[in-house]
C-alpha positions in Angstrom: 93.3 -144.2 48.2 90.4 -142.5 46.2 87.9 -142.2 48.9 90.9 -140.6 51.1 92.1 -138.2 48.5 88.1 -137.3 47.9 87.3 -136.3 51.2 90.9 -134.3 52.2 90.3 -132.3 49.1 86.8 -131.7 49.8 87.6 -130.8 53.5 90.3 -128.4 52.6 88.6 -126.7 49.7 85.9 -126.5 52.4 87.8 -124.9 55.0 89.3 -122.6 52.6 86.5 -121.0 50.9 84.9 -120.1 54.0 83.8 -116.7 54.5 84.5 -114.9 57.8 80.3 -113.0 57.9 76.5 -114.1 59.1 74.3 -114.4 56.2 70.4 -116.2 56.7 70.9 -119.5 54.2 67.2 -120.2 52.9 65.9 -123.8 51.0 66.6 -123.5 47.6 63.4 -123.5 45.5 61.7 -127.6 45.2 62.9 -128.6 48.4 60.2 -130.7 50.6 61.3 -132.2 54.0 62.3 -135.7 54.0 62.6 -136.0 57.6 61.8 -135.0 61.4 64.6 -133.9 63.5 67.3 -136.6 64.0 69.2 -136.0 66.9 72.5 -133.9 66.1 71.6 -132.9 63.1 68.2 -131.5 62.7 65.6 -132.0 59.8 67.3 -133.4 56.2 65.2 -131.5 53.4 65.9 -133.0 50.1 65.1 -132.1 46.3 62.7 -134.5 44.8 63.7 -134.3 41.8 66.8 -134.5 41.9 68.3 -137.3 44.6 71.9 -136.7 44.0 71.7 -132.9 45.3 72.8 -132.0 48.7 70.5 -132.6 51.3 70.1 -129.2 53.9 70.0 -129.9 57.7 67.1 -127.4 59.2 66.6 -126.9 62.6 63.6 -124.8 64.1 63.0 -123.5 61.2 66.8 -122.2 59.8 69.3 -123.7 57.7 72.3 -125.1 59.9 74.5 -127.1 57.4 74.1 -128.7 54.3 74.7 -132.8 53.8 76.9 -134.3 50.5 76.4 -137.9 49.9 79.0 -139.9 47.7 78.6 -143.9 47.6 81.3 -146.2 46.2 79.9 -146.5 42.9 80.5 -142.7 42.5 84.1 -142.6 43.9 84.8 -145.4 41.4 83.8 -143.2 38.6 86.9 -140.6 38.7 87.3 -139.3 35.8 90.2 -139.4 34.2 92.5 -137.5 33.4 93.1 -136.1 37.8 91.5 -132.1 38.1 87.7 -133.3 36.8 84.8 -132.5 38.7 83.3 -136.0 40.4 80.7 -134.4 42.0 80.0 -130.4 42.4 79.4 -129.0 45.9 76.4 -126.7 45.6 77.5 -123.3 46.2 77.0 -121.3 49.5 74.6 -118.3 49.3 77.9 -114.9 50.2 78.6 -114.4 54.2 77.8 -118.1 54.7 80.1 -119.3 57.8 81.4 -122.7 58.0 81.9 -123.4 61.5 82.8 -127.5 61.5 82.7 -130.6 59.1 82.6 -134.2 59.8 82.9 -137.2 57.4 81.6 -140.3 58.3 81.5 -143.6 56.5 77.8 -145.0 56.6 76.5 -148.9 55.9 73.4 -149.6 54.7 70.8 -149.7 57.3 72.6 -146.7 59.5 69.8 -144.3 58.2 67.2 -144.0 55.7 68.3 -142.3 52.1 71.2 -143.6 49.9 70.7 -147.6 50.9 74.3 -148.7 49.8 77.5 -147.9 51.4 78.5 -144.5 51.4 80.0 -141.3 52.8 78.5 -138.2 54.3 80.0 -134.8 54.3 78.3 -132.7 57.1 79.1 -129.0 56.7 78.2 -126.9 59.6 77.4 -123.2 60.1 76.4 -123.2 64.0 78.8 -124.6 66.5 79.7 -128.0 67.6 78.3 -128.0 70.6 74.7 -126.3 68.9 74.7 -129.3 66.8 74.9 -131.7 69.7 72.3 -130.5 71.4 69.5 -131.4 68.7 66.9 -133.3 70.3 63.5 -134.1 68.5 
């Protein structure tokens, strides 16, 4: 019930801070790319030093959504009391446009990164049909 909860709240509060403008979304500052393109997604640029931060998808060379990883170890760690942050979704530079998410429950072996059970949060800001289209 957790892991539900987690990701309708994450979706809406998503869908509801969206901002309706273009903006260019650059790498923040200590990212290094962790891997080539993957089909439908692009390259995953991660932070070194700091695993737990989101990972940015990049695709010929701009920033086309942003991935949030929680594993079950983390959604068992709610805080209590209800209303506390579990984890903080980095925030999205002004005029970024969400155009789609997609959660997606992911076993270990299903890609490289977290190696245990877990689910991703893809935010989007180029269209569906963009994103399909990723080919190495």
């Amino acid at each position: 019930m957790k892991k539900l909860f987690l990701v309708a709240l994450l979706t809406v509060a998503m869908l509801v801070g969206g901002i309706a403008c273009t903006a260019k979304i650059t790498l923040p500052e200590g990212y290094i790319k962790g891997s080539d393109v993957v089909p439908a997604m692009g390259e995953h640029w991660i932070n070194p030093e700091d695993l737990a931060a989101p990972v940015y998808l990049v695709y010929e060379g701009e920033v086309i959504g942003i991935e949030y990883l929680w594993s079950e170890d983390m959604l068992q760690e709610v805080p209590s009391p209800p209303g506390e942050t579990i984890k903080a979704l980095a925030p999205f530079p002004v005029g970024a446009t969400v155009d789609y998410i997609d959660v997606s429950w992911m076993t270990p072996g299903v890609h490289e990164g977290l190696p245990v059970s877990h689910w991703d949060l893809h935010i989007y800001f180029i269209p569906k049909a963009e994103v399909d289209a990723i080919t190495p």
